[in-house]
N, C-alpha and C positions, 0 to 999 in steps of 0.2 A: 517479471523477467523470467521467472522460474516456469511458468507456466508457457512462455511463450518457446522456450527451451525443449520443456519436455514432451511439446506438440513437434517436432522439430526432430524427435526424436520420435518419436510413435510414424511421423507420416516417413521416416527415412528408413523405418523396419518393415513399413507397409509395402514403400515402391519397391525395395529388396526381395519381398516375396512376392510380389507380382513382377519382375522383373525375371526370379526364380520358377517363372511358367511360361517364359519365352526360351532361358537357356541357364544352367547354374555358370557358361564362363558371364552371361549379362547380370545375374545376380553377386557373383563374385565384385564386375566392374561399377555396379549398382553402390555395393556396399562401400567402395573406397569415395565413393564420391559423397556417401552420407559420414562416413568419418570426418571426412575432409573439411564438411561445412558442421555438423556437429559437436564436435571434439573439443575445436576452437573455441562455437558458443557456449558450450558450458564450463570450459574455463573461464573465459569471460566473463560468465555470471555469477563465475564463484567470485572471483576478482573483486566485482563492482559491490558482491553482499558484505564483503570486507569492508568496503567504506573507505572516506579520507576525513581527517578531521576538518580542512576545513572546503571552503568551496572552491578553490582556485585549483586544490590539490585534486579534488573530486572531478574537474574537469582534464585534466591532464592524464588522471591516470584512467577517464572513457575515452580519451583519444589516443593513447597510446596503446592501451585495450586492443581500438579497435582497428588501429596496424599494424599490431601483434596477431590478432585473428586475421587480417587476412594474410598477412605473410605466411604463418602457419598454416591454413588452407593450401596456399598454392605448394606450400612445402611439401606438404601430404600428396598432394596431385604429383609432384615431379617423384615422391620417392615411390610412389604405387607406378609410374611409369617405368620406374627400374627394376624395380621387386617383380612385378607380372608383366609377362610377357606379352600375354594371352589380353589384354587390355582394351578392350571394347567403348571407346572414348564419349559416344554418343550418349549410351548407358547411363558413363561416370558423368560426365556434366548436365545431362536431364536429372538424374538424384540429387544433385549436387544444388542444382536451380529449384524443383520442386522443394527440399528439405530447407534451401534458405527462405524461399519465400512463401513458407510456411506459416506466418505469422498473419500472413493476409486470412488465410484459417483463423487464426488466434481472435483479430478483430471481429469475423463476423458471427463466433461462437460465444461473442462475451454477452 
């Protein structure tokens, strides 16, 4: 999990500064959209290394994980709508898609 996290994090610093050679406001809108999907999953990860004792418990708390991540996602996206004005949406939800489905990465590098 950790690994597929900190890929997740590397490609969402990558597309930020390639996004940073189109314009800093597309790197600014860049970056809210890799918070937005990374922030979550490595809470997430931290969460699920915690553990539940037993297995029913273990199931509950990845489901509830993981609509907490996305609640938290879109949370992020509306308050970076408010925060920046200057919000370049196309940006934010292309970083936002590459950095979650980032992990397709993860499979073909293992």
């Amino acid at each position: 999990m950790w690994k597929i996290v900190g890929l997740q994090w590397v490609v969402g610093v990558a597309v930020c500064l390639l996004m940073l050679l189109v314009s800093p406001i597309h790197a600014q809108s860049a970056a809210w959209g890799f918070v937005a999907v990374a922030l979550p999953s490595t809470l997430f990860a931290a969460r699920l290394a915690l553990g539940s004792k037993t297995p029913m418990g273990g199931t509950i708390v990845f489901l509830a994980g993981e609509f907490l991540k996305v609640g938290a996602t879109i949370a992020i996206m509306f308050v970076a709508s408010q925060v920046d004005p200057n919000i370049v949406w196309w940006s934010l939800i292309l970083t936002a898609i590459v950095t979650l489905k980032s992990y397709f990465l993860a499979f073909f590098l293992r």
